[in-house]
N, C-alpha and C positions, 0 to 999 in steps of 0.2 A: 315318793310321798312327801307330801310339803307340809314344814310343819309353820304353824302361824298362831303363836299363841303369845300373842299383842297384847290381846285383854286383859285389863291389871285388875287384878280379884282383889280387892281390900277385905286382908283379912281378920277376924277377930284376933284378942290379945292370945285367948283360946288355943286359935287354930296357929296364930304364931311360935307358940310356944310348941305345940304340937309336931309341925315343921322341923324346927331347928331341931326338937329332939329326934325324929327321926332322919334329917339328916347329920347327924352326929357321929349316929350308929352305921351310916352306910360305909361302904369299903369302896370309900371313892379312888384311894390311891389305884387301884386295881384297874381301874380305867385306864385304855391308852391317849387320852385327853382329862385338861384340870377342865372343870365346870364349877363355872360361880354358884350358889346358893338358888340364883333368883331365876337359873336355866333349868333347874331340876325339875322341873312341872313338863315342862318341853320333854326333857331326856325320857320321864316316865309315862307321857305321851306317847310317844315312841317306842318305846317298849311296849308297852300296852296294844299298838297299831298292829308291830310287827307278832304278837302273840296272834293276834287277831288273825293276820296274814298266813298265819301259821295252821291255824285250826282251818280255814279255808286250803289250803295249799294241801293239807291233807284228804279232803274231799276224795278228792280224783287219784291219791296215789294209796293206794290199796296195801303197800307194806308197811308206810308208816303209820298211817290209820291205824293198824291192827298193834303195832307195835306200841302207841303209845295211847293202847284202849286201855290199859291199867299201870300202874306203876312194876309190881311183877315181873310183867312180859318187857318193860322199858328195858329194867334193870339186868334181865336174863339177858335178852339183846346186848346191851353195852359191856358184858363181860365176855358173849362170841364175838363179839367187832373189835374190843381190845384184842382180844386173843387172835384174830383174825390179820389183823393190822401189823400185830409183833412178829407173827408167824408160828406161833405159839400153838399147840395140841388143845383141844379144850371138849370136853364129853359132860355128860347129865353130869356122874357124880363127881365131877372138877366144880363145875359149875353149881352146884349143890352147895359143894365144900364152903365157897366162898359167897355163899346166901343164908346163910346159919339162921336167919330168920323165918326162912320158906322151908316145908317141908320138901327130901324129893324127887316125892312123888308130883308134888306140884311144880318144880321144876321140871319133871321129864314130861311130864304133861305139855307143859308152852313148850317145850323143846320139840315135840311130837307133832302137836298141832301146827307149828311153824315150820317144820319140815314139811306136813301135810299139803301145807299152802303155801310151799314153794319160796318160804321166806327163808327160811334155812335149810342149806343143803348136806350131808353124809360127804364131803372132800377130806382127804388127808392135809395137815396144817402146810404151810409152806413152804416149811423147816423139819420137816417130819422126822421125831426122835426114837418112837418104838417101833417096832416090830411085832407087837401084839396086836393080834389081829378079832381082836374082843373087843379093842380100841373104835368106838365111832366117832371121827372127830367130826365136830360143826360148824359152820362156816356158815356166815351171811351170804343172801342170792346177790348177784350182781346188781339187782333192780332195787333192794333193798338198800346198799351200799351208797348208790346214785342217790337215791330217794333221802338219805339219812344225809348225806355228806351235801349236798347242794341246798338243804333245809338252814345247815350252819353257814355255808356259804352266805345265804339269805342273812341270816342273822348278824354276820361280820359284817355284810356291807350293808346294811340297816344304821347299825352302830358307824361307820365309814361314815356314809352321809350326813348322818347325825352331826359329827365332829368336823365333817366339812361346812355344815352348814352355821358351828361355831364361830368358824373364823371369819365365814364372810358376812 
């Protein structure tokens, strides 16, 4: 993606002031590159592009589509891919536990439905610590994992280019 944003916007005292306070408030440090003031229109082009990129990119991949059809189902997701990742046990009322906003039954719901569609599978964790066998642990599909982890991949080198196209 190339970004080309030459065109000098003159802008009001207004919209200056506007600017500067909201980059004020940004958590620039947090970036693995400094960015002048006058590149942030660029950066959040870019951002913006690769969201874009993203909403498209999902189209054709069926788990994250579904996954990130509500905040909910994101959020149940990112608690069995933690736990997934660490090797860690994680079931409805684990995953419940640590949604104190959702009821859960509405968690076992996305958890059921995801299982249905093959986006989450019934595996024992990697690290497998009980023996109780009332235990269903849950686990991201492999296509889901791919699907999820080369989406950030995308994102890393979005932001990469970005900062290489700083320097030069």
């Amino acid at each position: 993606m190339v970004l080309n944003v030459t065109k000098k916007i003159n802008l009001s005292t207004e919209d200056l002031k506007r600017q500067k306070n909201i980059i004020s408030k940004l958590n620039l440090a947090k970036l693995p590159f400094d960015i002048s003031p006058d590149r942030m229109c660029a950066l959040n082009l870019e951002m913006a592009r690769h969201s874009s990129a993203v909403l498209k990119y999902q189209e054709d991949k069926s788990g994250i589509k579904w996954i990130f059809s509500s905040i909910k189902k994101y959020k149940v997701f990112l608690i069995i891919f933690e736990s997934n990742e660490l090797g860690e046990e994680i079931y409805k009322e684990k995953i419940s536990s640590k949604l104190p906003e959702y009821s859960y039954k509405t968690v076992a719901q996305i958890v059921d439905d995801g299982i249905k569609l093959k986006f989450f599978i019934k595996l024992d964790a990697r690290s497998k610590t009980t023996t109780d066998q009332k235990i269903r642990n849950v686990r991201p599909s492999e296509e889901v994992i791919i699907e999820f982890i080369n989406w950030k991949i995308d994102l890393l080198a979005s932001l990469m280019k970005f900062k290489q196209d700083l320097i030069n």
